[in-house]
C-alpha positions as a LaTeX table, in Angstrom:
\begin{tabular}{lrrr}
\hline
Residue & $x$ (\AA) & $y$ (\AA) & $z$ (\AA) \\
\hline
Unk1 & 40.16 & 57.20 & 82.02 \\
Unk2 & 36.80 & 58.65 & 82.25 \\
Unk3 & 34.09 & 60.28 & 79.30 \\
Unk4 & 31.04 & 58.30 & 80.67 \\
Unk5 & 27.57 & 59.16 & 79.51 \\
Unk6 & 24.82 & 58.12 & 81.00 \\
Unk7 & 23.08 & 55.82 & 78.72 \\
Unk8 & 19.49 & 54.97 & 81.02 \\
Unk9 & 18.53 & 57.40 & 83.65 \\
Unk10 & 17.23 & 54.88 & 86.19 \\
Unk11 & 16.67 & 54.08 & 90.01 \\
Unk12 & 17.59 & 50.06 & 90.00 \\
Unk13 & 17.63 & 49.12 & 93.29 \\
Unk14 & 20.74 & 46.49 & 91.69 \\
Unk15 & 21.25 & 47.31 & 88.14 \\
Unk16 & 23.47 & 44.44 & 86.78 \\
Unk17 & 24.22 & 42.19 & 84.08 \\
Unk18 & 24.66 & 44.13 & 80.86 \\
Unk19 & 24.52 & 41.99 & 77.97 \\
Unk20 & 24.56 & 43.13 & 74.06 \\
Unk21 & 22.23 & 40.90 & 71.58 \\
Unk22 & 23.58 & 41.63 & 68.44 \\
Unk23 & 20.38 & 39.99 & 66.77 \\
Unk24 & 18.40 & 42.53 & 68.17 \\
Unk25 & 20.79 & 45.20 & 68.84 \\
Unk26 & 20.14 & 46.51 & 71.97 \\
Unk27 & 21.67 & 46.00 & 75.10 \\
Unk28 & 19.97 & 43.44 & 78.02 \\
Unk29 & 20.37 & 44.56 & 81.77 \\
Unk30 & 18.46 & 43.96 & 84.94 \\
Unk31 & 17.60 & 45.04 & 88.41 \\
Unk32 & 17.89 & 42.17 & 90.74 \\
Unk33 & 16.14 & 43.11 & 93.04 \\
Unk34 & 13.12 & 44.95 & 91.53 \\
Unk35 & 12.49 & 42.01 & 89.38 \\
Unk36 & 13.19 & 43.57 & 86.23 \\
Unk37 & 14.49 & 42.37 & 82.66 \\
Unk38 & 15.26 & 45.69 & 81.01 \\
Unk39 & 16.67 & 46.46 & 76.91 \\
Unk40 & 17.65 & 49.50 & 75.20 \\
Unk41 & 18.61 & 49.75 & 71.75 \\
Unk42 & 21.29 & 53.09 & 71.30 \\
Unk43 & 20.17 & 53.66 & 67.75 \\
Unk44 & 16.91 & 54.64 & 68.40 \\
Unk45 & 16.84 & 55.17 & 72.11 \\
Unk46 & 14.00 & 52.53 & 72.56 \\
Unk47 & 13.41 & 51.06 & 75.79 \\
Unk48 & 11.40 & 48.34 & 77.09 \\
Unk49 & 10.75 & 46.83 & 80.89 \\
Unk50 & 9.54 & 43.44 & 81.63 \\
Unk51 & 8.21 & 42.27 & 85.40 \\
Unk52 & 9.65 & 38.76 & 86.44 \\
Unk53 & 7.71 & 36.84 & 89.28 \\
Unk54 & 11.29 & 36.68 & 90.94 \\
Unk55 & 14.57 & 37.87 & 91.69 \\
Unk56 & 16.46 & 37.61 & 88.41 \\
Unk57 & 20.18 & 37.49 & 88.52 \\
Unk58 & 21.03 & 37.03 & 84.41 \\
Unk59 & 19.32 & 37.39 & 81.58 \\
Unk60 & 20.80 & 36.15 & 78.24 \\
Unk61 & 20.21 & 35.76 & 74.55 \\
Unk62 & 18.76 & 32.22 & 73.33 \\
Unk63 & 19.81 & 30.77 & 70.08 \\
Unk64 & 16.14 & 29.86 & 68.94 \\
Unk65 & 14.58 & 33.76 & 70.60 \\
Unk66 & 13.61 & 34.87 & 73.60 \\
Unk67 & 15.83 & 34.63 & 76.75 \\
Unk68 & 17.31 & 32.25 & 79.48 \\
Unk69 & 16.76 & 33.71 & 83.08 \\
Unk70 & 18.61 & 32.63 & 86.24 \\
Unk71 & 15.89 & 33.34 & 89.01 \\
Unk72 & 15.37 & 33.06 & 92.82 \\
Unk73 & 14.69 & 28.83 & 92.11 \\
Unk74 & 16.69 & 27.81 & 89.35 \\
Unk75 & 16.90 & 28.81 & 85.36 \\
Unk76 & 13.62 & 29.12 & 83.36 \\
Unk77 & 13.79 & 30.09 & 79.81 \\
Unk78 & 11.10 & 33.01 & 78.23 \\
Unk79 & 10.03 & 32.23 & 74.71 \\
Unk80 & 9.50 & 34.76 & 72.18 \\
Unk81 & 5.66 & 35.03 & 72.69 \\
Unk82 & 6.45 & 35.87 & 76.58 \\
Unk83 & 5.40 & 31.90 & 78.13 \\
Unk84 & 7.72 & 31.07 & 80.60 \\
Unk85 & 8.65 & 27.86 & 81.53 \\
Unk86 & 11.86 & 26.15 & 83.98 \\
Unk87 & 14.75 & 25.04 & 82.68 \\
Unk88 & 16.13 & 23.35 & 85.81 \\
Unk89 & 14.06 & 24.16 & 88.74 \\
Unk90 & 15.79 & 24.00 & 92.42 \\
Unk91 & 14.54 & 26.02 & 95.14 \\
Unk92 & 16.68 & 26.30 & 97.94 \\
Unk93 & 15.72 & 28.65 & 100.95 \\
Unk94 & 17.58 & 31.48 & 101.48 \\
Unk95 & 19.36 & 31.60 & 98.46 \\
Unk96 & 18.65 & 33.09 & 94.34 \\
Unk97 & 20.44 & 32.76 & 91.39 \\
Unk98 & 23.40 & 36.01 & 90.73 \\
Unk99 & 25.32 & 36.54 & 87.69 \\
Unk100 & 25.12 & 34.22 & 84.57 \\
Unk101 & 27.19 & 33.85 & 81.27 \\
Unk102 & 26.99 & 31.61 & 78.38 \\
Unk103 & 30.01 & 29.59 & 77.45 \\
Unk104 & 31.88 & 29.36 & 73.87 \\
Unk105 & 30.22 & 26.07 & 73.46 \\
Unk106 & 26.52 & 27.31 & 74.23 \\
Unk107 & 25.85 & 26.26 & 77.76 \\
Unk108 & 24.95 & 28.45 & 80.70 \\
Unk109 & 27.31 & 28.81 & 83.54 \\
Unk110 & 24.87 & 30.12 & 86.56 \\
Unk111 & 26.10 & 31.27 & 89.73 \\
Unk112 & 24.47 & 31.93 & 92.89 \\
Unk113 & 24.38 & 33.00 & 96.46 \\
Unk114 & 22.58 & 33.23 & 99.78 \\
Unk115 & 20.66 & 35.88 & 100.72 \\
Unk116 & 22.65 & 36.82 & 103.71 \\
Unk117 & 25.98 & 35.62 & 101.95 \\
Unk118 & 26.81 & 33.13 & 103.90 \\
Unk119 & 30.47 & 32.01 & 103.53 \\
Unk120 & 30.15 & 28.86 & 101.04 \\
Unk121 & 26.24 & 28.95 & 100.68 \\
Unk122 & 26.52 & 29.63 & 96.57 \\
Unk123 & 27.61 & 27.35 & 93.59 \\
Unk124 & 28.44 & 27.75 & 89.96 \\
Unk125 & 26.29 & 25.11 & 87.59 \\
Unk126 & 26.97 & 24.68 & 83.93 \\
Unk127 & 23.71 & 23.78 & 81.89 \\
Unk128 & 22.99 & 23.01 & 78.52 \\
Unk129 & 20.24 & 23.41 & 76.42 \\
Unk130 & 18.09 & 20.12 & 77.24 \\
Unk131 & 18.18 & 21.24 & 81.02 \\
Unk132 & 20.89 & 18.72 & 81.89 \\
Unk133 & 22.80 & 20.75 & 85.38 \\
Unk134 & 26.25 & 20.04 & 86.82 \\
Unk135 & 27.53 & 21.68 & 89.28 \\
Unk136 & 31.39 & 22.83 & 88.44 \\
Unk137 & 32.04 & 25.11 & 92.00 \\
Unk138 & 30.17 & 24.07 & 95.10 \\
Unk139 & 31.77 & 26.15 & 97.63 \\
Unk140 & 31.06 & 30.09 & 96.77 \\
Unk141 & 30.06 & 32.37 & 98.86 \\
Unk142 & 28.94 & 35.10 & 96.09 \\
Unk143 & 29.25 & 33.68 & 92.21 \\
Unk144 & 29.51 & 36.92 & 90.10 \\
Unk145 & 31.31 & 37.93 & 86.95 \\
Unk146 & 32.14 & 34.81 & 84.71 \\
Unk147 & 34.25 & 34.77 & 81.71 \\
Unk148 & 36.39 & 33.21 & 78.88 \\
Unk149 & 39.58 & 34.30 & 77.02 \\
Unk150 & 39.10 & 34.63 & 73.38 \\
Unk151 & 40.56 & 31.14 & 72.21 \\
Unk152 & 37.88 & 29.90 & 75.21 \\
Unk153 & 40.94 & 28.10 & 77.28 \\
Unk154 & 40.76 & 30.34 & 80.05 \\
Unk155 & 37.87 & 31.23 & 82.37 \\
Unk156 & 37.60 & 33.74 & 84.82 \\
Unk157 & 35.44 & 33.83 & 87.87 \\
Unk158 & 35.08 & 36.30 & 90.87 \\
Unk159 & 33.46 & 35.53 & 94.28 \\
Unk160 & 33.12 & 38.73 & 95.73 \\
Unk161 & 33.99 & 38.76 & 99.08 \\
Unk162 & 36.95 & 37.12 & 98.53 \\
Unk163 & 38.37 & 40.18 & 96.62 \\
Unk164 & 39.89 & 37.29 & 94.16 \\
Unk165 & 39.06 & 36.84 & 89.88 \\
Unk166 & 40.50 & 33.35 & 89.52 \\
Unk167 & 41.54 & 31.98 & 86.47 \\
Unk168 & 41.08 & 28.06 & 85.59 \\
Unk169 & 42.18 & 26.06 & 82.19 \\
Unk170 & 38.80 & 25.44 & 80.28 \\
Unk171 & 38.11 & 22.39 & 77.32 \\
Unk172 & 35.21 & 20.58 & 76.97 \\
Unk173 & 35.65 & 18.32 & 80.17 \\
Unk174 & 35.20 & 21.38 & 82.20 \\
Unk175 & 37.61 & 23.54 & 84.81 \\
Unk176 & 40.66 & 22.89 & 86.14 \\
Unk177 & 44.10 & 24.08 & 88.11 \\
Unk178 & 42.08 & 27.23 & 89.72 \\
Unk179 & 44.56 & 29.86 & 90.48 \\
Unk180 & 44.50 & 33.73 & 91.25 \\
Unk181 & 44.52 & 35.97 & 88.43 \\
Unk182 & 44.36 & 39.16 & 90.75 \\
Unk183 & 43.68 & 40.07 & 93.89 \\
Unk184 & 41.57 & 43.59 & 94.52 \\
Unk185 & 44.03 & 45.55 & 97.70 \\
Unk186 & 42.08 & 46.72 & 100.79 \\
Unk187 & 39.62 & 49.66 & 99.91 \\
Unk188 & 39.51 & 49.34 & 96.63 \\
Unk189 & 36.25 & 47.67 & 96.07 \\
Unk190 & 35.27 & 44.29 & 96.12 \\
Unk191 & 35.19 & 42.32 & 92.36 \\
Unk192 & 31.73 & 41.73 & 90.65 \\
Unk193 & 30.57 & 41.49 & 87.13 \\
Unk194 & 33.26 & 41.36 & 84.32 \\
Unk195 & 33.79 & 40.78 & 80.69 \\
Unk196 & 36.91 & 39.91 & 78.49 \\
Unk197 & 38.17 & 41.93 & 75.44 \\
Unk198 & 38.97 & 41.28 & 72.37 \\
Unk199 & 42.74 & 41.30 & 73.52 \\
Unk200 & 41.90 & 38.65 & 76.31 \\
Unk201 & 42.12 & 41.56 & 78.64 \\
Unk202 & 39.82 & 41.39 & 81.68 \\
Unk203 & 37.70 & 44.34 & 82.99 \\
Unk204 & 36.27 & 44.16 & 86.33 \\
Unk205 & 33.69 & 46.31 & 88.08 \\
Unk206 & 34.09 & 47.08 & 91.54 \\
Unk207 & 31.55 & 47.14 & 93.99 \\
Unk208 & 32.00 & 50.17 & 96.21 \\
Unk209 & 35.19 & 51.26 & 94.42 \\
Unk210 & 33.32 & 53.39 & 92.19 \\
Unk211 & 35.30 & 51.93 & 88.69 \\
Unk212 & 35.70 & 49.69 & 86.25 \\
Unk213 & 39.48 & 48.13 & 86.14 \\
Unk214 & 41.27 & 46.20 & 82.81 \\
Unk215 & 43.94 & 43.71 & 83.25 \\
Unk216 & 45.90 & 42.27 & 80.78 \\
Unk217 & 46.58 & 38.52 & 80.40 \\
Unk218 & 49.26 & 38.38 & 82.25 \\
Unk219 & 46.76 & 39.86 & 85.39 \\
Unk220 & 48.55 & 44.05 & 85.02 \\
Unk221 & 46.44 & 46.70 & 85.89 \\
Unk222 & 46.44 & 48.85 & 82.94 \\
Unk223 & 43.27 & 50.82 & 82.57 \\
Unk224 & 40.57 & 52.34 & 84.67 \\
Unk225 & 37.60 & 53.64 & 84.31 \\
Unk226 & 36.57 & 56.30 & 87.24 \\
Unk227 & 32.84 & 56.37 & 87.69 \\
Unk228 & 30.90 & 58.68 & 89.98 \\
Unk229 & 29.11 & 55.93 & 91.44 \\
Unk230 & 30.30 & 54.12 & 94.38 \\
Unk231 & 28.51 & 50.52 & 93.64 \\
Unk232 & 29.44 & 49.46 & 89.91 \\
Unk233 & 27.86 & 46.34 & 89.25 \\
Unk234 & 28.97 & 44.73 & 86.32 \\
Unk235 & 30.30 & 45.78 & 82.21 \\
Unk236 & 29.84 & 44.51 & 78.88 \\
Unk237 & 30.49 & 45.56 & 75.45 \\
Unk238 & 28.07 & 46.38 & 73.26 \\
Unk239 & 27.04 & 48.69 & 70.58 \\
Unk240 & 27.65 & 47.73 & 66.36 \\
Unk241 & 31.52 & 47.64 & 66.64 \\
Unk242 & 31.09 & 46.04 & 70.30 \\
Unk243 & 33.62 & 49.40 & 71.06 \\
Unk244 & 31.12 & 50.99 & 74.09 \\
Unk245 & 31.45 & 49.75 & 77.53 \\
Unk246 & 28.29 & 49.58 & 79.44 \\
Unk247 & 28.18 & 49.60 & 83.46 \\
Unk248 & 25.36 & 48.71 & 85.57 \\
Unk249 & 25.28 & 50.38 & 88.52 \\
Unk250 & 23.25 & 49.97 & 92.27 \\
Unk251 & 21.09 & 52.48 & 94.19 \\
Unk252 & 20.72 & 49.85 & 96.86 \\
Unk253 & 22.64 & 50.47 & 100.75 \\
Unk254 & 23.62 & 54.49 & 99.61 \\
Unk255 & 22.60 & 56.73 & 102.01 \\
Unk256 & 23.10 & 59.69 & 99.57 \\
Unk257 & 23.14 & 58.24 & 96.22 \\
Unk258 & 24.50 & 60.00 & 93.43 \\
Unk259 & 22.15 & 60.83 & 90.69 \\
Unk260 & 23.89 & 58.36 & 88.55 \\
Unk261 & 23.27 & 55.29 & 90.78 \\
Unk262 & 21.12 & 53.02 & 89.68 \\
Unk263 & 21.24 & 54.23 & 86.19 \\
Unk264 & 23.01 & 52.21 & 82.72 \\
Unk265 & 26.29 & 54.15 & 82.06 \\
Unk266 & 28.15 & 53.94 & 79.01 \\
Unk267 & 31.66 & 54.74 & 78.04 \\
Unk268 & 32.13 & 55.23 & 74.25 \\
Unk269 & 35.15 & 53.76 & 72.08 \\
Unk270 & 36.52 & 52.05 & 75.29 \\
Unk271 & 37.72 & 49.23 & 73.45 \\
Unk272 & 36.83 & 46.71 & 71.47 \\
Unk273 & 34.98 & 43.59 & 72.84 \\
Unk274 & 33.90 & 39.74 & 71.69 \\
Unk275 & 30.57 & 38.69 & 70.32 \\
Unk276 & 29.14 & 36.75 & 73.08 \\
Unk277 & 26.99 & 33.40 & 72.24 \\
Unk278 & 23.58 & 32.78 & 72.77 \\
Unk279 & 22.49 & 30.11 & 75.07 \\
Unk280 & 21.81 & 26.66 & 72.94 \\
Unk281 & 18.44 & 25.96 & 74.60 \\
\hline
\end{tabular}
């Protein structure tokens, strides 16, 4: 499966974390590393770029405006009117916050991960809206794409390196019974951002596999989406009928990038997705 378009002709250094507001309908994606909080709105073609003082790993919706940010030293929330102010500050040296995604129930599941990935130097911390922080995985190397089935009983996690998305049982008391829900073969690509469908099918970007992969419930490769990219970053769904699969993509460690890396792809009618919730705080 291909028929991408490119949506944002860009140079992100590490484009990631696609994320669709429908309140404001446009589409919320970063680059990690040039410390940017970007939107675009498809409709009208309007773009805007915000400057964060650090690295910012996710960027999501909040319930009352504005946007929850997981940074270098913890999450910090932006209001409307641009302050800024922490949510749950912990600086740790040598390591930043990664992907983020907000639960059924309204909290914020943030990963992270050391600079130099150390094996077991990242964690995955659910927070809710008063700041409150528990830590639900304290040995990952690099937290990235988070997820939860449609009936929210399933969630699905990837640490990269391992080449693993896991699947636990989810209620309100948290995760449980981790297991494998696939395993990425040998040259392939390594797992990073995902989303889930509408189906509860999974889709995975790979990092340096140059594609987007779906897998049904039942973890059985069904779909992929060839990109010309080597380092695809992460995919949501977004667009009025959440039917147009966006893919962040990364400029950073090509020695001949493609003209397309770094830039906000976009594959039309790819399926059909679930309305994600904002953050509570």
């Amino acid at each position: 499966m291909t028929g991408y378009e490119v949506a944002v002709r860009a140079q992100a250094a590490l484009g990631e974390g696609p994320t669709w507001d429908p309140a404001a309908g446009r589409l919320i994606w970063l680059d990690i590393l040039g410390m940017r909080v970007c939107t675009y709105d498809p409709a009208t073609g309007r773009r805007t770029v915000r400057t964060t003082e650090q690295h910012v790993g996710a960027a999501k919706p909040r319930a009352g405006g504005g946007l929850v940010l997981n940074l270098r030293d913890g999450v910090g929330l932006l209001d409307p009117d641009g302050a800024f102010r922490w949510l749950h500050h912990e600086p740790v040296p040598g390591r930043r916050g990664n992907d983020a995604a907000v639960a059924p129930d309204g909290s914020l599941w943030a990963g992270t991960m050391r600079y130099d990935e150390a094996a077991g130097g990242g964690t995955l911390t659910r927070l809710t809206g008063d700041g409150t922080a528990r830590t639900v995985l304290s040995d990952v190397t690099v937290s990235n794409g988070t997820g939860w089935s449609p009936d929210g009983r399933l969630m699905y996690h990837a640490d990269t390196p391992t080449r693993r998305v896991d699947v636990y049982d989810h209620d309100a008391d948290g995760i449980r019974n981790r297991r494998t829900f696939v395993g990425i073969e040998e040259g392939a690509g390594f797992p990073d951002g995902l989303t889930v469908d509408a189906d509860g099918c999974v889709w995975v970007a790979l990092w340096d596999g140059g594609a987007v992969r779906r897998y049904t419930p039942s973890g059985v490769l069904d779909r992929v989406v060839t990109l010309p990219t080597p380092r695809t970053t992460a995919c949501a769904f977004g667009g009025p009928g959440l039917t147009d699969l966006y893919v962040t993509t990364a400029r950073v460690g090509l020695s001949a990038p493609h003209p397309t890396a770094g830039s906000l792809l976009v594959v039309p009618d790819a399926g059909r997705g679930v309305a994600q919730p904002a953050f509570e705080g």
